[in-house]
N, C-alpha and C positions, 0 to 999 in steps of 0.2 A: 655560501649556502648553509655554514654550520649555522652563522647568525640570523638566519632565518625560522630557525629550526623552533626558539623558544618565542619567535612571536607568532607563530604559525600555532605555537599551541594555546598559547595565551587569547587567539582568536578564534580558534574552537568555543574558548571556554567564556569568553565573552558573549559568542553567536547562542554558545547554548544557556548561557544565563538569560538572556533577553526571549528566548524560544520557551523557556519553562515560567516566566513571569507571562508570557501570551495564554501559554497552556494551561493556566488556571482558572481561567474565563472561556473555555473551548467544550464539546459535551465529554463528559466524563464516562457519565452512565447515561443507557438508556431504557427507559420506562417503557416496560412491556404488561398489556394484560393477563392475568392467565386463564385456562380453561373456567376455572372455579369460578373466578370473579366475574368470567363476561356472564354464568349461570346466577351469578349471587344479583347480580347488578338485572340481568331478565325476569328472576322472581320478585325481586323490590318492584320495580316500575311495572308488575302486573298486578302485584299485591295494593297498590297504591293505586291502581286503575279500577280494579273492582271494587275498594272500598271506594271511593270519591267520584267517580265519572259514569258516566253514561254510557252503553251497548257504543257508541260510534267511538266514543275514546277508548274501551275496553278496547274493542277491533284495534285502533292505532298503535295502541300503546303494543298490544299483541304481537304485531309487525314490525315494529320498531325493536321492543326487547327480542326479535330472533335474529335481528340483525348484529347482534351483540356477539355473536357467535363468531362472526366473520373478523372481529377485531382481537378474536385472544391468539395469542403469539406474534401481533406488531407490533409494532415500535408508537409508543401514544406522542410521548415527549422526551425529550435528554434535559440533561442536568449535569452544570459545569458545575466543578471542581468549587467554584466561588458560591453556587448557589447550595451545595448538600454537602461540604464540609468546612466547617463555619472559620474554623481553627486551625484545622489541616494548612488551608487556602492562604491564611494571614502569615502560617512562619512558612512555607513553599516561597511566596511571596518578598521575604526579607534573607531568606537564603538565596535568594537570587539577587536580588539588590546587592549584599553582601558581594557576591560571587562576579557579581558583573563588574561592581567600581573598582574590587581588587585586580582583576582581570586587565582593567584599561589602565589603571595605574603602575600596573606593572609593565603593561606597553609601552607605557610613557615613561618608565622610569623613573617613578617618583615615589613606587611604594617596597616597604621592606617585605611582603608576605610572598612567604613563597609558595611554591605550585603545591607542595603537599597541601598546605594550608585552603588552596582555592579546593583541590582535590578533596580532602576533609569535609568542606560544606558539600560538593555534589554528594558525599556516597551518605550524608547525612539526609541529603535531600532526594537521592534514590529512597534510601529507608524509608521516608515518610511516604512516597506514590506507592512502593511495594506493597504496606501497611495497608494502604487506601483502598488498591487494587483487590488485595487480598479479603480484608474486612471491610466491605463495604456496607455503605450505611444503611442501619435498616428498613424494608421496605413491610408492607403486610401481604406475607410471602404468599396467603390464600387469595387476593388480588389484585395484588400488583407482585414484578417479577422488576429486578435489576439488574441489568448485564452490561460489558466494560464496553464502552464506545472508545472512538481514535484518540480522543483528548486526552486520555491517559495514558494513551502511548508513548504520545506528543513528549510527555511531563517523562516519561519514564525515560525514552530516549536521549534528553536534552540533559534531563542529570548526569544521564552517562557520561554527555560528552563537557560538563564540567569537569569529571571528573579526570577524562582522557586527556583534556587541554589543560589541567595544572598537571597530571602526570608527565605529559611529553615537556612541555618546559621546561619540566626540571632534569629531566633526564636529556634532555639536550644541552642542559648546561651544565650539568656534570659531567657528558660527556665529550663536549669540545675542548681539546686540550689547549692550553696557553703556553705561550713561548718558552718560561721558564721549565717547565715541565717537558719540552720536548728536549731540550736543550740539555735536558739533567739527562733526559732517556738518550738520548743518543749519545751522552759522553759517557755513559754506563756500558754502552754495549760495545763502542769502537773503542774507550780508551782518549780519545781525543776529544779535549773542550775546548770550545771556539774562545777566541780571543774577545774579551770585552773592548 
């Protein structure tokens, strides 16, 4: 059960390297109208009606910009990670790569890096969605509005769990004792060391 312990974490951090390489193509943010803009956007297409069109497109155009009303505070359209952070998206992207190969290689037993190291890239790559979340990209706050959809969740969750599966790995193997070590402990405390 001990040796379970450091592939179970190493599969964490595998699952959540390839879940934050998905989540950077997932909607990040969502595109919302705001009051001002559905007003700015009803004055434009009225101001453009009366200079240009005719009483019957006046009328239409009328009807149409009061309907603009009814769309400030939805959701127009989202925008992943890939499409409004141009550079964010590309090193997210190679810290996960990074994170995943070292993850399976260390399953496989073929790589030297250890779980701090895998653990190092996730809270690097926390840092950068934190960042993202926090400072996000600018919108034209008088009409358009930008607020966090799931996909950065996705990203923020999945760095965690980089970071929880090189932690437990390694703390699972630091803390599963080897023979010699139990062998030194128990002749320490009984006095008696087993015969070689």
């Amino acid at each position: 059960m001990a040796e379970d312990r450091p592939r179970t974490g190493g599969l964490i951090a595998a699952v959540g390297a390839a879940v934050l390489a998905v989540s950077v193509f997932q909607p990040w943010y969502a595109l919302k109208l705001t009051a001002s803009g559905a007003a700015s956007a009803q004055q434009a297409l009225n101001n453009a009606a009366q200079q240009f069109g005719n009483a019957a497109f006046q009328s239409q155009a009328q009807g149409l910009g009061n309907r603009f009303n009814a769309l400030a505070g939805h959701q127009l359209a989202t925008l992943s990670a890939h499409q409004a952070l141009k550079y964010v998206s590309v090193v997210l992207l190679i810290l996960a790569a990074i994170a995943f190969a070292s993850a399976l290689s260390r399953l496989a037993g073929a790589s030297q890096a250890s779980g701090d190291q895998i653990a190092l890239i996730g809270l690097i790559a926390t840092l950068c969605v934190l960042f993202r979340m926090i400072a996000r990209p600018a919108a034209e706050e008088e009409v358009l509005s930008l607020s966090l959809s799931w996909g950065s969740w996705l990203a923020l969750g999945s760095s965690l769990a980089i970071i929880v599966g090189g932690l437990w790995s390694d703390h699972a193997r630091s803390t599963t004792p080897s023979a010699a070590t139990l062998d030194k402990t128990w002749g320490g405390l009984s006095g008696w060391t087993p015969e070689a």
